[in-house]
Biopython code that builds the backbone (N, CA, C, O; Angstrom):
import numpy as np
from Bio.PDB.StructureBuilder import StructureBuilder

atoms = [
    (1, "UNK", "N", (13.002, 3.536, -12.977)),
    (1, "UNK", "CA", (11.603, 3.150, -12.919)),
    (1, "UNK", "C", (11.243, 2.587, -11.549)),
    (1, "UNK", "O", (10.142, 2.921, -11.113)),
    (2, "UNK", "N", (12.078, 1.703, -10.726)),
    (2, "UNK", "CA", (11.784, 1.281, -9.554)),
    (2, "UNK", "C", (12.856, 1.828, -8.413)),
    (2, "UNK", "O", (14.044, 2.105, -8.583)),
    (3, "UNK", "N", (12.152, 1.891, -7.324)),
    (3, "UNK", "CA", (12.696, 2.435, -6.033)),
    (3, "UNK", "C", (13.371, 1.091, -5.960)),
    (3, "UNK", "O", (13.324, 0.144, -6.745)),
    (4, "UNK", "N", (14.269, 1.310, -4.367)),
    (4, "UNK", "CA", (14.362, -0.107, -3.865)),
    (4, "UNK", "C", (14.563, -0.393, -2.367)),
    (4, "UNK", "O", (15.377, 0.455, -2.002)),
    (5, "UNK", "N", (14.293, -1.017, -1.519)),
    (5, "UNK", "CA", (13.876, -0.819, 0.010)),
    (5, "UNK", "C", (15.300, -1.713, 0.432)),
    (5, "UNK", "O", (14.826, -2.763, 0.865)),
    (6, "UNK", "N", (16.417, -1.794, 0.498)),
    (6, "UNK", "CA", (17.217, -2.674, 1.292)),
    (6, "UNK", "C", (17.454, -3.872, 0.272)),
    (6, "UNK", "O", (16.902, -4.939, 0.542)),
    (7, "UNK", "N", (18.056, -3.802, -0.621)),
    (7, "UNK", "CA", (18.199, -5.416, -1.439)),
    (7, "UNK", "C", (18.895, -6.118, -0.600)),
    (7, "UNK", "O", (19.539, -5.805, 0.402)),
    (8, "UNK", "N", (18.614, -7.472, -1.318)),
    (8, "UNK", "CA", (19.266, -8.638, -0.394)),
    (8, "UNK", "C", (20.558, -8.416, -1.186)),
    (8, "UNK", "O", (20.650, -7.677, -2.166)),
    (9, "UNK", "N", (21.494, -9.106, -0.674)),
    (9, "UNK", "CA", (22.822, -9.007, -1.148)),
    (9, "UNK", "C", (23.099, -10.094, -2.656)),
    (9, "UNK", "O", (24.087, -10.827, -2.692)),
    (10, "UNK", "N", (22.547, -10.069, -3.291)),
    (10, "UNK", "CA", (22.400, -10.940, -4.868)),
    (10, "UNK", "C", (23.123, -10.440, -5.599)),
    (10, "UNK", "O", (23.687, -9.378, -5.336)),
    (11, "UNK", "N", (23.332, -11.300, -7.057)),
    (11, "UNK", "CA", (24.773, -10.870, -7.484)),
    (11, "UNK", "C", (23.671, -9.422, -8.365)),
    (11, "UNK", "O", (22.473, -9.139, -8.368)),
    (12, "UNK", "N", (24.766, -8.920, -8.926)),
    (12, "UNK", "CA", (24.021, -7.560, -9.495)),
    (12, "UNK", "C", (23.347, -8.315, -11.158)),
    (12, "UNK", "O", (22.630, -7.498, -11.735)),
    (13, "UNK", "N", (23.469, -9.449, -11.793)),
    (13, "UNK", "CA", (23.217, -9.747, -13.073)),
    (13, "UNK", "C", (21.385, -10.568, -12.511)),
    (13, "UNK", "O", (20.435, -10.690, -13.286)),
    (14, "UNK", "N", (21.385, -10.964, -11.121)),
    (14, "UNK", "CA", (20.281, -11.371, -10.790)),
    (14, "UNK", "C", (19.136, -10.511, -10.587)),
    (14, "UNK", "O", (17.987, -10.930, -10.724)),
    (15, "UNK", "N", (19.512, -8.891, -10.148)),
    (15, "UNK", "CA", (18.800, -8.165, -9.832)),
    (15, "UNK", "C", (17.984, -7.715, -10.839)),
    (15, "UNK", "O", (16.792, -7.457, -11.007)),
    (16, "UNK", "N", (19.352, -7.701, -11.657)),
    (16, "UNK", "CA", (18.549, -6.996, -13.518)),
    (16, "UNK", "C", (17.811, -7.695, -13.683)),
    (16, "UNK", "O", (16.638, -7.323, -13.712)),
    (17, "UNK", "N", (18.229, -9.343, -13.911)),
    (17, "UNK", "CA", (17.255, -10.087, -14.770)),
    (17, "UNK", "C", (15.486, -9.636, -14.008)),
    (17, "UNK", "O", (14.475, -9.372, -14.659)),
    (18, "UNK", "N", (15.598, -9.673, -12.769)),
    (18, "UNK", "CA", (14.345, -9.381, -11.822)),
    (18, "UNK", "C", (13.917, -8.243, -12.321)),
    (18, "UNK", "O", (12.687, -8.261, -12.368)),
    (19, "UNK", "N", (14.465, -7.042, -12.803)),
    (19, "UNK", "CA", (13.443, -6.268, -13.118)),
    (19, "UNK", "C", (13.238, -6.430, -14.361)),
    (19, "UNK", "O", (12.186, -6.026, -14.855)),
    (20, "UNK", "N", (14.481, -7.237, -15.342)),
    (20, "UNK", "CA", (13.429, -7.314, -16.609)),
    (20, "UNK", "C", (12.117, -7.657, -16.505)),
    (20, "UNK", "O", (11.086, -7.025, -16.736)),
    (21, "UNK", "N", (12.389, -9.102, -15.998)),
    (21, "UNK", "CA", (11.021, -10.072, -16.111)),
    (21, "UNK", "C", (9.907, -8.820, -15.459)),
    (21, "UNK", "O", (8.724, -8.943, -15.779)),
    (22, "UNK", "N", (10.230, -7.856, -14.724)),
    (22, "UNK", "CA", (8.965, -7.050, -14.100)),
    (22, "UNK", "C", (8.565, -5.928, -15.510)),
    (22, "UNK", "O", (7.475, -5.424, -15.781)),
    (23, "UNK", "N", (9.312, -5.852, -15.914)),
    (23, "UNK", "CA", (9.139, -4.875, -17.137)),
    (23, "UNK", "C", (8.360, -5.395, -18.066)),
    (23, "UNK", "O", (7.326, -4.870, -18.478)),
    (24, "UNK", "N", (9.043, -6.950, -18.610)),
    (24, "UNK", "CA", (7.940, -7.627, -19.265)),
    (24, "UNK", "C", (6.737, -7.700, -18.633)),
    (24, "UNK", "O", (5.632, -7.281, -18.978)),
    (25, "UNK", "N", (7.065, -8.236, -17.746)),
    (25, "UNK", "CA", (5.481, -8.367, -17.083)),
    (25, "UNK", "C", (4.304, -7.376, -17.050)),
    (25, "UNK", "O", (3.172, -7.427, -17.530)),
    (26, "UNK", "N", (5.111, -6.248, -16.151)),
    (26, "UNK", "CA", (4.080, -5.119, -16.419)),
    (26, "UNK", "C", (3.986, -4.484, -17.400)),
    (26, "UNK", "O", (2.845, -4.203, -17.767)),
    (27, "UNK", "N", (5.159, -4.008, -18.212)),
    (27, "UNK", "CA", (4.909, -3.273, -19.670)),
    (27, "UNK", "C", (4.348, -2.434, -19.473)),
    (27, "UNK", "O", (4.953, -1.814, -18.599)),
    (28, "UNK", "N", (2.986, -1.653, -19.889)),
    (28, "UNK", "CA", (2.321, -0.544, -19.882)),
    (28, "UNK", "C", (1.640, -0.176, -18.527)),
    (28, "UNK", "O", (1.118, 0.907, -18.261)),
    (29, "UNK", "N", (1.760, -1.514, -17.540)),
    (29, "UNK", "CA", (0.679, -1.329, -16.536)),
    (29, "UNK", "C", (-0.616, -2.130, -16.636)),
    (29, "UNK", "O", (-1.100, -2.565, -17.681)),
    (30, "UNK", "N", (-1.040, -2.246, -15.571)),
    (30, "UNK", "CA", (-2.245, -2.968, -15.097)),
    (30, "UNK", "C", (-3.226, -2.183, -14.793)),
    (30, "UNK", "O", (-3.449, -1.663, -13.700)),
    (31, "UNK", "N", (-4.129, -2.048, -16.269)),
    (31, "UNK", "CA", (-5.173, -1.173, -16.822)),
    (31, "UNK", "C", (-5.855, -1.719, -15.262)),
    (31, "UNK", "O", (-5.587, -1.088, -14.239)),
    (32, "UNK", "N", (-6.693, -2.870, -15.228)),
    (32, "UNK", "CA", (-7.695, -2.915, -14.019)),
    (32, "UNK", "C", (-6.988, -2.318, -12.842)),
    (32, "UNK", "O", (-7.480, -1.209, -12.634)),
    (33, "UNK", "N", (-6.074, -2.585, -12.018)),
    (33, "UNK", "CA", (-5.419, -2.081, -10.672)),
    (33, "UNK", "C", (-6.037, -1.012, -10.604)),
    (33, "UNK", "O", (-7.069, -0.795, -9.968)),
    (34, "UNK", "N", (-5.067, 0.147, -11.657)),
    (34, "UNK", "CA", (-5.198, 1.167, -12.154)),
    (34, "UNK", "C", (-6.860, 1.759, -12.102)),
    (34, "UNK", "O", (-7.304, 2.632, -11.355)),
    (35, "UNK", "N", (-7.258, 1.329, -12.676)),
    (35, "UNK", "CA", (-8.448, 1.836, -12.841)),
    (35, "UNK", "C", (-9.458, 1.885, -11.464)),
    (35, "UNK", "O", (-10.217, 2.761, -11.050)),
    (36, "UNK", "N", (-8.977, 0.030, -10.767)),
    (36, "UNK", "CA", (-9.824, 0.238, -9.358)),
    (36, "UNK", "C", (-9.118, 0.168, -7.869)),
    (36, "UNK", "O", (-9.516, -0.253, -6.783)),
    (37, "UNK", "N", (-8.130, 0.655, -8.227)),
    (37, "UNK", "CA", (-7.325, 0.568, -6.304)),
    (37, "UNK", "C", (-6.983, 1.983, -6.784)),
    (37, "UNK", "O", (-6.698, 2.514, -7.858)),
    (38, "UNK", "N", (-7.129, 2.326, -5.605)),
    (38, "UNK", "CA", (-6.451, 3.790, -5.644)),
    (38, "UNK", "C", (-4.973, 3.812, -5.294)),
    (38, "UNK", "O", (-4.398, 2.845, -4.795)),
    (39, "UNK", "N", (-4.165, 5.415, -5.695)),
    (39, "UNK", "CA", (-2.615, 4.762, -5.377)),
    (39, "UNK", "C", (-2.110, 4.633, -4.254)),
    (39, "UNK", "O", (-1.016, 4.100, -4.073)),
    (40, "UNK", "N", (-3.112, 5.279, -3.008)),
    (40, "UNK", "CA", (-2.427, 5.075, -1.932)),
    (40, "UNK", "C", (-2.806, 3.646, -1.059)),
    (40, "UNK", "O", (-2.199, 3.172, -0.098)),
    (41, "UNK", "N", (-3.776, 3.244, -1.606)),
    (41, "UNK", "CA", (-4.155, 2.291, -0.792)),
    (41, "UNK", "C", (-3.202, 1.401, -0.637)),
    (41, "UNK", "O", (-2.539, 1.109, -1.633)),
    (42, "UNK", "N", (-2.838, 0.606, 0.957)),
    (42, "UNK", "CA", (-2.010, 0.002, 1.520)),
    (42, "UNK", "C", (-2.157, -1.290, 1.525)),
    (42, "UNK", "O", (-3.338, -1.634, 1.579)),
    (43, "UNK", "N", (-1.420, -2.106, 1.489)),
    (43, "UNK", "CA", (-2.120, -3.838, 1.280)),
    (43, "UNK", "C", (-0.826, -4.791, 2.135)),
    (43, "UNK", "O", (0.223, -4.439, 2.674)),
    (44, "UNK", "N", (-1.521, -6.202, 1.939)),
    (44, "UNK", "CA", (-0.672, -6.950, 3.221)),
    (44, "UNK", "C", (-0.731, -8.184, 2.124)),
    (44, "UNK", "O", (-1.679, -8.397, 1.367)),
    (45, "UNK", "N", (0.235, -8.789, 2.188)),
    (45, "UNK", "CA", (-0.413, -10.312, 1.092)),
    (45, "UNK", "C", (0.744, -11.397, 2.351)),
    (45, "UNK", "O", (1.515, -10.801, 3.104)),
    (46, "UNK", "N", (0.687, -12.368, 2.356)),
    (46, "UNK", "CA", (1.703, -13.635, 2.372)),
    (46, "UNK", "C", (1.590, -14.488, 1.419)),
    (46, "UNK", "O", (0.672, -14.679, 0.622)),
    (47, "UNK", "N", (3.113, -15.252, 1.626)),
    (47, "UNK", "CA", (3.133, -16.192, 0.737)),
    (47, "UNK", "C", (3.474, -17.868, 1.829)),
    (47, "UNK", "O", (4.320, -17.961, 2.718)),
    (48, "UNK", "N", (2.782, -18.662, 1.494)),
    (48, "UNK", "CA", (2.908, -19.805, 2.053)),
    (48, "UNK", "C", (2.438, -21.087, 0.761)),
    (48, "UNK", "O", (1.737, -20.821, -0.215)),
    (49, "UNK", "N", (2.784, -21.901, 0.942)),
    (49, "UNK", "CA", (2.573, -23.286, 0.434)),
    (49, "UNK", "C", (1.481, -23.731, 0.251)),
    (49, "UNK", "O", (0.716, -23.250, 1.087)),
    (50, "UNK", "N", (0.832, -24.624, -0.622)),
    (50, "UNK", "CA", (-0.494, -25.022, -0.560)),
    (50, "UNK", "C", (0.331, -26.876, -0.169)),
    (50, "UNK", "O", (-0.417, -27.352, 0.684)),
    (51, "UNK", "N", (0.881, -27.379, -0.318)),
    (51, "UNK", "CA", (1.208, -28.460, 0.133)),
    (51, "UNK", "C", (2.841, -28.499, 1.135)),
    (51, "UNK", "O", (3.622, -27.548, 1.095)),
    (52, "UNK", "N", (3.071, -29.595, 1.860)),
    (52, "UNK", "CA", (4.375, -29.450, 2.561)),
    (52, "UNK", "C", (5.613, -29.241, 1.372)),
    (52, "UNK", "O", (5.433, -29.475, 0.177)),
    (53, "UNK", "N", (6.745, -28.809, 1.894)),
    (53, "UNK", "CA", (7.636, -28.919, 0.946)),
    (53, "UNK", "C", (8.746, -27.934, 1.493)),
    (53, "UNK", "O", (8.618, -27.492, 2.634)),
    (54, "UNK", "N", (9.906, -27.552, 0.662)),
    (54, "UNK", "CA", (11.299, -27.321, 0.807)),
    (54, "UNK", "C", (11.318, -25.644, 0.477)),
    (54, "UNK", "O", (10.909, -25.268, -0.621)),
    (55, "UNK", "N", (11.654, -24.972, 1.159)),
    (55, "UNK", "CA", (11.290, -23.419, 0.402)),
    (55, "UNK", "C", (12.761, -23.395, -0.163)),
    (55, "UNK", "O", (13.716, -24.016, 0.303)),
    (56, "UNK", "N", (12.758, -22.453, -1.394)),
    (56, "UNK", "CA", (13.624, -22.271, -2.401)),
    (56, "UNK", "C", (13.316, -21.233, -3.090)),
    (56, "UNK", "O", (12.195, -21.207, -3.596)),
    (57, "UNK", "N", (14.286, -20.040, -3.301)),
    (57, "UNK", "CA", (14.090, -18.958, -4.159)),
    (57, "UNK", "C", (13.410, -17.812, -3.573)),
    (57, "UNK", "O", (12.987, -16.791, -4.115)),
    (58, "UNK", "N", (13.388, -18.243, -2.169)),
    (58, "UNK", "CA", (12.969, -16.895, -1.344)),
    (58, "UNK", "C", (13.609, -15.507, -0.825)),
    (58, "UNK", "O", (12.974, -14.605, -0.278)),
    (59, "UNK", "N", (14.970, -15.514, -1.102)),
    (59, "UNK", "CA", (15.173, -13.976, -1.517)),
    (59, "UNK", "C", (15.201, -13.312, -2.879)),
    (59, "UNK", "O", (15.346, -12.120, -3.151)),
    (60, "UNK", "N", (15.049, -14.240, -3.582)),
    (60, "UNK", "CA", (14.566, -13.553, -5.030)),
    (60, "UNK", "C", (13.061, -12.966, -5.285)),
    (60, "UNK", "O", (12.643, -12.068, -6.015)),
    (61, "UNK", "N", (12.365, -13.949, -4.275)),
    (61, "UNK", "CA", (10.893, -13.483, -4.216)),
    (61, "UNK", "C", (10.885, -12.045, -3.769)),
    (61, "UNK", "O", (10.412, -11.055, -4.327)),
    (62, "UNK", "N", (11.609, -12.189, -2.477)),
    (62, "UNK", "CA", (11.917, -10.710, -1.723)),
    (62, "UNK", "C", (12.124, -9.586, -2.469)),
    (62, "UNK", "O", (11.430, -8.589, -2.665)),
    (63, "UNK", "N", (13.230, -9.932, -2.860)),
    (63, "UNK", "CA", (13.665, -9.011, -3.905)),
    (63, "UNK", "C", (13.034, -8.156, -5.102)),
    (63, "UNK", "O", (13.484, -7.079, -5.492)),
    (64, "UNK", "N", (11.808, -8.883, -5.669)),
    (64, "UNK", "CA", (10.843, -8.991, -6.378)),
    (64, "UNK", "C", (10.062, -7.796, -5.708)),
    (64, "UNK", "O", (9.849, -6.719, -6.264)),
    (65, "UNK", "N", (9.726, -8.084, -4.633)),
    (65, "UNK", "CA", (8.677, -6.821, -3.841)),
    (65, "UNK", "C", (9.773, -5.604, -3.304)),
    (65, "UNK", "O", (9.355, -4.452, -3.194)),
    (66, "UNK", "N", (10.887, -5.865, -3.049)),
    (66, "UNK", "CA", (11.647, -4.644, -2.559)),
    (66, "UNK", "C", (11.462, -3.865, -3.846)),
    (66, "UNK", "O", (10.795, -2.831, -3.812)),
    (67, "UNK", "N", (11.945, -4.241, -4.858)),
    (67, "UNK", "CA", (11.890, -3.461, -6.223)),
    (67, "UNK", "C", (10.975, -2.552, -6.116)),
    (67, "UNK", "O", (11.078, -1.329, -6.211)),
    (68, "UNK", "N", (10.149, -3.154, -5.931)),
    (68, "UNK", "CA", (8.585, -2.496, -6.227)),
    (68, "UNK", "C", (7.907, -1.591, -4.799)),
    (68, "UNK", "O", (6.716, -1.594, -4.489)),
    (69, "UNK", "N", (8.912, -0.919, -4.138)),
    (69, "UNK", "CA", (9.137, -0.509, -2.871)),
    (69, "UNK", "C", (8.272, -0.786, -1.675)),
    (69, "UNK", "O", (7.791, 0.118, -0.991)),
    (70, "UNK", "N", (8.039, -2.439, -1.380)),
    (70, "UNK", "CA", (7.468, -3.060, -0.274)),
    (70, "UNK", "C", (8.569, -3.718, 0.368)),
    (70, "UNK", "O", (9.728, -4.031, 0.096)),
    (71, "UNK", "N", (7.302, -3.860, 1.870)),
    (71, "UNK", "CA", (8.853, -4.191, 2.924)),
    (71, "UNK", "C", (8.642, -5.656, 2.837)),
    (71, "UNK", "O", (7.672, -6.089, 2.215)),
    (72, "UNK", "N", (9.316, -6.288, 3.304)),
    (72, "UNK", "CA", (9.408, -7.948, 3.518)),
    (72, "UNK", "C", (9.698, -8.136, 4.919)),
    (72, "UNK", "O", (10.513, -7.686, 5.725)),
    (73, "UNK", "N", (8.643, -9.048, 4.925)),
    (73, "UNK", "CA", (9.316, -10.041, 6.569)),
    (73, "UNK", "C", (9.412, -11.538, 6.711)),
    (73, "UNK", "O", (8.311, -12.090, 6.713)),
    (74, "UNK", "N", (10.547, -12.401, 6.841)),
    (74, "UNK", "CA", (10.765, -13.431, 6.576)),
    (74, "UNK", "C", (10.122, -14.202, 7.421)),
    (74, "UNK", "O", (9.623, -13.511, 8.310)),
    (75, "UNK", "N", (9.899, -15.364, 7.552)),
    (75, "UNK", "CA", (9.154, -16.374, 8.514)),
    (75, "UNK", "C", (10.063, -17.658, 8.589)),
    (75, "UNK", "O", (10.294, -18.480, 9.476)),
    (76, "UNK", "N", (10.509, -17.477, 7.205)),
    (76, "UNK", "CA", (11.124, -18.770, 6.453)),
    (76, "UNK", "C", (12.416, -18.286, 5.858)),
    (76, "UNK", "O", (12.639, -17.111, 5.568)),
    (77, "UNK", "N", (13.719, -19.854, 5.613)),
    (77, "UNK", "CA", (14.791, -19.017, 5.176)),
    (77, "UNK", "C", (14.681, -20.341, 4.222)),
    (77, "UNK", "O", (14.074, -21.372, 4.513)),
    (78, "UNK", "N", (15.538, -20.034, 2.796)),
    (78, "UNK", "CA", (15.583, -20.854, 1.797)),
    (78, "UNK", "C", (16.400, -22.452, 2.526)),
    (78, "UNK", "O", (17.352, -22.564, 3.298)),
    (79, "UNK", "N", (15.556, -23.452, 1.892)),
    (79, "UNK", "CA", (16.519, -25.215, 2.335)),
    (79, "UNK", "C", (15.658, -25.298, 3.869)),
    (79, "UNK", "O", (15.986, -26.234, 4.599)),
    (80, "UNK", "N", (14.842, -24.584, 4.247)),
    (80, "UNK", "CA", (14.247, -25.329, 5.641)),
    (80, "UNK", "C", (12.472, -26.036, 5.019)),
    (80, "UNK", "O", (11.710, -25.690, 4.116)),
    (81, "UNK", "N", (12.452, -26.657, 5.610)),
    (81, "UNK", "CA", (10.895, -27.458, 5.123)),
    (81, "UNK", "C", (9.752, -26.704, 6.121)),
    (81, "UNK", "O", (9.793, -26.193, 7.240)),
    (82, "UNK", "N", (8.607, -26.941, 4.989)),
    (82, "UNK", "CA", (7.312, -25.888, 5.602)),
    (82, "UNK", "C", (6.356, -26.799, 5.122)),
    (82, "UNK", "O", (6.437, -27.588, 4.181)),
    (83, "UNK", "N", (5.120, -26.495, 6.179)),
    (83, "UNK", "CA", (4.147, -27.339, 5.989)),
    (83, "UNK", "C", (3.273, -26.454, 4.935)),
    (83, "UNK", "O", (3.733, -25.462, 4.369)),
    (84, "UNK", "N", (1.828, -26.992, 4.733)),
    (84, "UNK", "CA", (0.810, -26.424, 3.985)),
    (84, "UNK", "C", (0.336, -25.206, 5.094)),
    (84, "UNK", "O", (0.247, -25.313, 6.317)),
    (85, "UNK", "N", (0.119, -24.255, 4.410)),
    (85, "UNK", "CA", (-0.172, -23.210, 4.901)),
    (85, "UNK", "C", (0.748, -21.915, 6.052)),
    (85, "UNK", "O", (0.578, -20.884, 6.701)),
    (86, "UNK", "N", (1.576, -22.756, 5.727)),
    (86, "UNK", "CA", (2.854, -22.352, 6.594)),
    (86, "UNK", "C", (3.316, -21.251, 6.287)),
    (86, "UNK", "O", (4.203, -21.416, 5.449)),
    (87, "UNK", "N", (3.068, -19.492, 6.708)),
    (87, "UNK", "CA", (3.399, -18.320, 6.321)),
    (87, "UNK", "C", (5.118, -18.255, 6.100)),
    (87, "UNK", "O", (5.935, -18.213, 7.021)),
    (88, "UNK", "N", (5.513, -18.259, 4.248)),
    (88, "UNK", "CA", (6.887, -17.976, 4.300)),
    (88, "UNK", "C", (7.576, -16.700, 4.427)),
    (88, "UNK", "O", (8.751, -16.510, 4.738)),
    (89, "UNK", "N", (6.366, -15.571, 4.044)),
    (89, "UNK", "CA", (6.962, -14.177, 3.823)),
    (89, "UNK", "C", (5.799, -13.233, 4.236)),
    (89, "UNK", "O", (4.705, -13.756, 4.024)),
    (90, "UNK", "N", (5.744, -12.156, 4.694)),
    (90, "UNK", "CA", (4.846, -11.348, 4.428)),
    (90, "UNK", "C", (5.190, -10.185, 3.672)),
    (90, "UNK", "O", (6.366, -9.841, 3.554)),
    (91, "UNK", "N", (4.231, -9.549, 3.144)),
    (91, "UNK", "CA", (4.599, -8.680, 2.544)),
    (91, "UNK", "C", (4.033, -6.968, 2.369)),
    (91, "UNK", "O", (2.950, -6.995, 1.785)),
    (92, "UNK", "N", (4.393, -5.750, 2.654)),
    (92, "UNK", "CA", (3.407, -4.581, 3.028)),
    (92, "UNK", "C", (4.094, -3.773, 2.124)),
    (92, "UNK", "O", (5.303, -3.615, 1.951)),
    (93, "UNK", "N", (3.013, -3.236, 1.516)),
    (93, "UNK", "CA", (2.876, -1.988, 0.403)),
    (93, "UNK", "C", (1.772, -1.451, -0.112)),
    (93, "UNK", "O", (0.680, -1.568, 0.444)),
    (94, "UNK", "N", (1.923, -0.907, -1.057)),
    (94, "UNK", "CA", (0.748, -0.628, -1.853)),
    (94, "UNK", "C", (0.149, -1.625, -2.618)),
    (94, "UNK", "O", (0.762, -2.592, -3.071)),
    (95, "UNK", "N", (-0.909, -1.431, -2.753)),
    (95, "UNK", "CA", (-1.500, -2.492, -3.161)),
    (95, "UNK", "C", (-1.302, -2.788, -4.889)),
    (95, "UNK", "O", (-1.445, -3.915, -5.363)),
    (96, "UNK", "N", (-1.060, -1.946, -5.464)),
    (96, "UNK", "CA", (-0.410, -2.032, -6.785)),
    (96, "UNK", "C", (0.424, -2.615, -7.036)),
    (96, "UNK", "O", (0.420, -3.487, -7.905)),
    (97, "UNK", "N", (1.689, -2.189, -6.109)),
    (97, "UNK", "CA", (2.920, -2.853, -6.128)),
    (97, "UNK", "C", (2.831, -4.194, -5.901)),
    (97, "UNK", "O", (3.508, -4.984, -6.559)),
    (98, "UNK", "N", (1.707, -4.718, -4.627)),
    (98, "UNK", "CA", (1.927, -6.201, -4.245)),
    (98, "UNK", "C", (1.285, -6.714, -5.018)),
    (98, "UNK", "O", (1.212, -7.896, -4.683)),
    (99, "UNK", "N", (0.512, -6.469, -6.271)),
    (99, "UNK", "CA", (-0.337, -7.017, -6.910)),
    (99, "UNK", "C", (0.485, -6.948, -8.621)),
    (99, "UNK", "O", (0.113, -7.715, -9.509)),
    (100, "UNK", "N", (1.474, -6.040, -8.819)),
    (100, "UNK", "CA", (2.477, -6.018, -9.712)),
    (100, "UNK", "C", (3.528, -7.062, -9.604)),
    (100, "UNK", "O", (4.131, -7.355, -10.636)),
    (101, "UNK", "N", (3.789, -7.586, -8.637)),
    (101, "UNK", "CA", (4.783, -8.362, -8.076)),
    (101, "UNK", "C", (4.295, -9.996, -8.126)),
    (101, "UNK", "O", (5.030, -10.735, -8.780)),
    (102, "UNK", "N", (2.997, -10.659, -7.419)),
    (102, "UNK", "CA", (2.869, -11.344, -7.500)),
    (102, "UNK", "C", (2.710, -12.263, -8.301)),
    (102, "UNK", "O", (2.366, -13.289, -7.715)),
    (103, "UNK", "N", (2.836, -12.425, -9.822)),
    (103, "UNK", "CA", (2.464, -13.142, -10.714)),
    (103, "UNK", "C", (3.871, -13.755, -10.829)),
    (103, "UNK", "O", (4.074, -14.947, -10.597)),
    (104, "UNK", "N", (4.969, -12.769, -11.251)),
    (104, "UNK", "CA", (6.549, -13.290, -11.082)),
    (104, "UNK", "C", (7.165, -13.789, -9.833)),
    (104, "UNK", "O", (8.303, -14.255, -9.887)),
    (105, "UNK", "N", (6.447, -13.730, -8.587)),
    (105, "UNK", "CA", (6.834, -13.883, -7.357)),
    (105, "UNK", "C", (6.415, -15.460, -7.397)),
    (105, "UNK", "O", (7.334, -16.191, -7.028)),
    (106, "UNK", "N", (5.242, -16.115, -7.761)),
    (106, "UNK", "CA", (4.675, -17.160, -7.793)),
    (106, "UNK", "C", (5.367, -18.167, -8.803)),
    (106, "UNK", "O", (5.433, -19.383, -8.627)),
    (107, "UNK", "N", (5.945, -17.368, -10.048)),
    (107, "UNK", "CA", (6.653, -18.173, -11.032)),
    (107, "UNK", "C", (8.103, -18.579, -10.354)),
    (107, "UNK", "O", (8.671, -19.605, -10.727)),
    (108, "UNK", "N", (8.654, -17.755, -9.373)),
    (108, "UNK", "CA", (10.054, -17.920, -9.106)),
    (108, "UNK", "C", (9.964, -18.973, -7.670)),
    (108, "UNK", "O", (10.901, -19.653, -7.252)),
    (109, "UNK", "N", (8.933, -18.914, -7.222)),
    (109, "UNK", "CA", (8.254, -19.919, -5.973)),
    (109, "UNK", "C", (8.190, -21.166, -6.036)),
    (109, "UNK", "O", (8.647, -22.006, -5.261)),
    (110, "UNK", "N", (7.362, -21.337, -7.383)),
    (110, "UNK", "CA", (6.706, -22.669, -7.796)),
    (110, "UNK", "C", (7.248, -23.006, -8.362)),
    (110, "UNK", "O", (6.998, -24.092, -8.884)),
]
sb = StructureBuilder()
sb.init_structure("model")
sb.init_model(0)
sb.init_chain("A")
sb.init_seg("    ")
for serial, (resi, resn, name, xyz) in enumerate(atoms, 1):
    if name == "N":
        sb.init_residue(resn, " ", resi, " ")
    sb.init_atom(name, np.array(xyz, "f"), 0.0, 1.0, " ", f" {name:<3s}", serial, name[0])
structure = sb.get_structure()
């Protein structure tokens, strides 16, 4: 069901669990996306902090969008401190994919 762009080196029982939770998550698909992005359209998102703090769980985030065949670019590496607004990741794909991704990307963040 999913491509995969370069995984990070994670154990292989972490990877699964990552696409379960994407399976749950998406299940049938995201009737709205679907209905209003088209499939090629290309998209850009980051992820940064709304307050200072400790980043943690950021190649799982990664990992999260590689699945879903977007590229990642780090800014930030997990255990270094970031301010508010402080770009930790960026992220380029389709806009489906980055919009499939983000709900579990935010749960494994926060």
């Amino acid at each position: 069901m999913y491509g995969c762009v370069e995984l990070e080196p994670l154990e292989y029982h972490i990877i699964e669990k990552i696409k379960a939770f994407l399976n749950e998550d998406i299940g049938y698909g995201d009737i709205t996306s679907e209905t209003l992005i088209p499939p090629e359209q290309m998209a850009k998102g980051r992820l940064y902090f709304k307050e200072p703090g400790i980043v943690s769980g950021l190649v799982e985030v990664a990992t999260v969008f590689k699945i879903l065949n977007c590229s990642v670019e780090y800014h930030k590496k997990d255990s270094e401190r970031t301010e508010a607004g402080e770009t930790l990741l960026t992220v380029r794909g389709p806009a489906r994919a980055l919009l499939r991704g983000e709900r579990l990307a935010l749960n494994i963040i926060g």
